[in-house]
C-alpha positions as CSV (number, residue, x, y, z in Angstrom):
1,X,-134.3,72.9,-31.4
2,X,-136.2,73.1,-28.1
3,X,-133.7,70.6,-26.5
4,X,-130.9,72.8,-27.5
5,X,-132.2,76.0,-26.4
6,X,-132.9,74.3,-23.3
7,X,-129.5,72.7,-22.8
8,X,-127.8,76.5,-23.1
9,X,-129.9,78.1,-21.2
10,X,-128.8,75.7,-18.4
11,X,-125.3,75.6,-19.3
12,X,-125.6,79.3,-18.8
13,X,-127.7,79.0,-15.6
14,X,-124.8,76.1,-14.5
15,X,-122.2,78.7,-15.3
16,X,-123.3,81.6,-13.8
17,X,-123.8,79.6,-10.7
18,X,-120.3,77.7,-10.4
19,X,-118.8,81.5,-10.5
20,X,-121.2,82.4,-7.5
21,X,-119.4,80.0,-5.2
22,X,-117.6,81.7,-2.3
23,X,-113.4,80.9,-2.5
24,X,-111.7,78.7,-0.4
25,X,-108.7,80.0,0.0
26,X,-105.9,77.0,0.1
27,X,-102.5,77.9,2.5
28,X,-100.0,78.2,0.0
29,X,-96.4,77.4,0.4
30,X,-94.8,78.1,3.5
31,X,-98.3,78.6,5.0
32,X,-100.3,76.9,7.8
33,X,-104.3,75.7,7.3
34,X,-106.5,77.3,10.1
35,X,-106.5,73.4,11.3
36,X,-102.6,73.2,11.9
37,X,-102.0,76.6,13.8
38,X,-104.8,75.5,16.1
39,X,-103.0,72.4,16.8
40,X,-100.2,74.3,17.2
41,X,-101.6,76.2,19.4
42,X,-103.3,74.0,21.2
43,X,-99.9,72.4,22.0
44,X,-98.3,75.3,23.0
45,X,-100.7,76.1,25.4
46,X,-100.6,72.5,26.7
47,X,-96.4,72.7,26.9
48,X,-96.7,76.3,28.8
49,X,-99.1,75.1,31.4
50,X,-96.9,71.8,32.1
51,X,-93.9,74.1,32.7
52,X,-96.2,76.2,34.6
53,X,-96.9,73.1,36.7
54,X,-93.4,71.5,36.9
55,X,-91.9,75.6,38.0
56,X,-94.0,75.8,40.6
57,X,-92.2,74.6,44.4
58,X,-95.3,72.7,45.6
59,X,-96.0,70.9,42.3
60,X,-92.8,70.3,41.0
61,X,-93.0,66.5,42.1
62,X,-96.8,66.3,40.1
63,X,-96.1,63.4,38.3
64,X,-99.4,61.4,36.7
65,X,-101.3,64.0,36.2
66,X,-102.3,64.6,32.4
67,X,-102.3,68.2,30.5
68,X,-104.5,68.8,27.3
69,X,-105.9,72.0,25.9
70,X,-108.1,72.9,23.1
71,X,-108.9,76.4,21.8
72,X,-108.0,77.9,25.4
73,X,-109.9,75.3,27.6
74,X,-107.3,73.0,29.2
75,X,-108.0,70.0,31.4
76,X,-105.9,68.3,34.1
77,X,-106.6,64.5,34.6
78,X,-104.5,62.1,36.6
79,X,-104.4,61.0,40.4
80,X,-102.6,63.6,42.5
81,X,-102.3,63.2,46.7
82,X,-104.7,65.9,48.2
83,X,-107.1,68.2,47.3
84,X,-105.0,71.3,48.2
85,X,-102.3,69.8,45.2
86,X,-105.7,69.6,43.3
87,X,-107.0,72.7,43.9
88,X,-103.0,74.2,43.4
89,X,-103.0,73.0,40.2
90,X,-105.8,74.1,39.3
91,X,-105.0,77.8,40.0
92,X,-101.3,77.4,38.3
93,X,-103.3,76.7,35.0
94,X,-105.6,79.4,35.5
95,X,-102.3,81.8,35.1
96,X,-101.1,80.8,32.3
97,X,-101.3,83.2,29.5
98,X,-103.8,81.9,27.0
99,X,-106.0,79.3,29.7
100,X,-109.6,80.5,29.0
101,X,-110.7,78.1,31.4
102,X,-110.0,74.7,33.5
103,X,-111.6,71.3,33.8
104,X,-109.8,70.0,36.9
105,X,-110.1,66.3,36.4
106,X,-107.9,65.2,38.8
107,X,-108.3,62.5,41.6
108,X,-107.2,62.3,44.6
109,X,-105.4,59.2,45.3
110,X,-106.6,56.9,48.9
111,X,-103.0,57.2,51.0
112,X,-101.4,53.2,50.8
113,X,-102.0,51.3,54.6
């Protein structure tokens, strides 16, 4: 009898408990998870500073240098020829809607001869 009494009153204990548990709320149809619009908008911000890049006159011939972004921070890696290119690049990114901040990764590649 005590065994049953003590099963449930931890049924009820176990019950009570399971219907405490905060919700997580699953996207339904036609809706994203918190995971893909970041990714989405990580890209976006990635593909807006490239064009950024590619518009402007002195950068328009960047080619090697990397773009990645993630939750507003995007970073520029690759080899580019001077530090004024560097430091341009830099300050294109920086005005991009969206561009919390910069890590400017980029080398600066030894001229050939």
């Amino acid at each position: 009898m005590k065994a049953a009494v003590v099963f449930l009153a931890s049924l009820v204990f176990s019950a009570y408990a399971f219907a405490q548990q905060p919700e997580t709320k699953q996207p339904g149809p036609g809706e994203a998870s918190a995971e893909t619009r970041q990714k989405t908008s990580n890209a976006g911000l990635t593909g807006k500073v490239k064009s950024a890049l590619a518009a402007d006159v002195g950068l328009k011939t960047l080619a090697g240098v990397d773009v990645d972004s993630e939750n507003g921070v995007v970073t520029l890696k690759g080899h580019v020829d001077s530090s004024d290119t560097k430091k341009r690049a830099e300050a294109v990114a920086k005005q991009v809607e969206g561009v919390k901040s910069v890590k400017n990764e980029l080398s600066i590649r030894k001229p050939k001869g």
